[in-house]
N, C-alpha and C positions, 0 to 999 in steps of 0.2 A: 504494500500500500504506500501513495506516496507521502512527502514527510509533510504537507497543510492538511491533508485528507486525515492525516493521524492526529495531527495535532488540534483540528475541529471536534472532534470524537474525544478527546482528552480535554479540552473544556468545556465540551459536554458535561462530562462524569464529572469537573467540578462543580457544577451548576448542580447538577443530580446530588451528589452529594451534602452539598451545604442546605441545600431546600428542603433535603430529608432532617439534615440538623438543626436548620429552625423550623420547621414544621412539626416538629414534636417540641420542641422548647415552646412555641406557641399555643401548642393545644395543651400541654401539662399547665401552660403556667395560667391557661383560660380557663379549664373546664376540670383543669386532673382527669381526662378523657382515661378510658381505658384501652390496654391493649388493641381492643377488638377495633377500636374507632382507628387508630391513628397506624394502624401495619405499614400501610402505604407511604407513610414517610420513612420507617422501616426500611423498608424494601429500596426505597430511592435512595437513600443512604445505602443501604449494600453492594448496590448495583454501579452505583456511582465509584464509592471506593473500587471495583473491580473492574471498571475501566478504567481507572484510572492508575492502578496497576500496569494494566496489560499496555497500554498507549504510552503510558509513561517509560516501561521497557523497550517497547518498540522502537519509540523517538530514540532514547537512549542508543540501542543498536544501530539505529539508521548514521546516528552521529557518531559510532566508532570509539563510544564513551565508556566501554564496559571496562577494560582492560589498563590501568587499573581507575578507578571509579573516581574522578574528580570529587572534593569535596562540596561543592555548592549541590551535585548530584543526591550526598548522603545527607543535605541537611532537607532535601524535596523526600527523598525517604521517609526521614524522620519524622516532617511533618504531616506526613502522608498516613505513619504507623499513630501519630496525635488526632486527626480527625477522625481517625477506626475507635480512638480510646472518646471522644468526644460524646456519640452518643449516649454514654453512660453520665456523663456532666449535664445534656440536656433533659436527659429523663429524671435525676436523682436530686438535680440542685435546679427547678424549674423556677423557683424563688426568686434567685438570684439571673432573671432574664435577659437584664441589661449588659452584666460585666462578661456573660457569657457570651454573648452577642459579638460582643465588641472584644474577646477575645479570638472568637470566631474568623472577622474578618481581617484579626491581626496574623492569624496562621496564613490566610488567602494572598494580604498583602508580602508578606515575608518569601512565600512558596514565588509571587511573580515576580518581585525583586532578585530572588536567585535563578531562577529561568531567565530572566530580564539581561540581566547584567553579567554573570557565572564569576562571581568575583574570587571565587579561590576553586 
C-alpha cells in the first residue's frame, strides 16, 4: 500500500481511537451509562488502537525505520501503549472529565510533534 494511503488509514484509527476515549469519558461522566449502552465507544477505541498498530508498522517499514528503531519512533510506541492504558482512566476517574480530556489531547499533540519533527 502506498505511504499517504497508509498514512490516511493511520489517522483514521487516531480519530477512532480518541472518540472511543471521550465517548465513554462522556457518557460515564453524564449518565454512569452502563456497559450495555456505551460498547460502541469500546469497540472504537479497540479498533482504532489496532490500526493504528498495524499502519503505524507499516509506515515504519515503508521508511526503513525498523533497524534499529529511532527514538522519536519508541516515544509514538509508548504513547500508543498510554492511550491502550487510557481507557481505564476514562471509565474509573469519569469525575475528573476535564484534566483527563486535556491530558488526552496532550498524548495526540506530543505523538504529532514526534511524527512532525522526529527530533531524536
Amino acid at each position: 500500500m502506498d505511504y499517504p494511503t497508509l498514512k490516511i488509514i493511520h489517522l483514521t484509527g487516531l480519530a477512532l481511537t480518541f472518540m472511543g476515549l471521550a465517548g465513554v469519558l462522556a457518557s460515564r461522566a453524564a449518565t454512569d451509562a452502563v456497559f450495555k449502552k456505551r460498547w460502541i465507544f469500546h469497540a472504537s477505541h479497540g479498533l482504532g488502537l489496532l490500526i493504528l498498530l498495524v499502519t503505524g508498522f507499516a509506515l515504519a517499514g515503508q521508511l526503513h525505520l525498523m533497524h534499529p528503531v529511532p527514538g522519536w519512533l519508541q516515544g509514538k510506541m509508548f504513547i500508543w501503549l498510554l492511550a491502550g492504558v487510557a481507557m481505564t482512566l476514562a471509565t474509573r476517574f469519569s469525575r475528573f472529565a476535564g484534566p483527563i480530556l486535556a491530558g488526552y489531547a496532550l498524548l495526540v499533540a506530543v505523538a504529532a510533534w514526534l511524527a512532525i519533527n522526529k527530533p531524536f
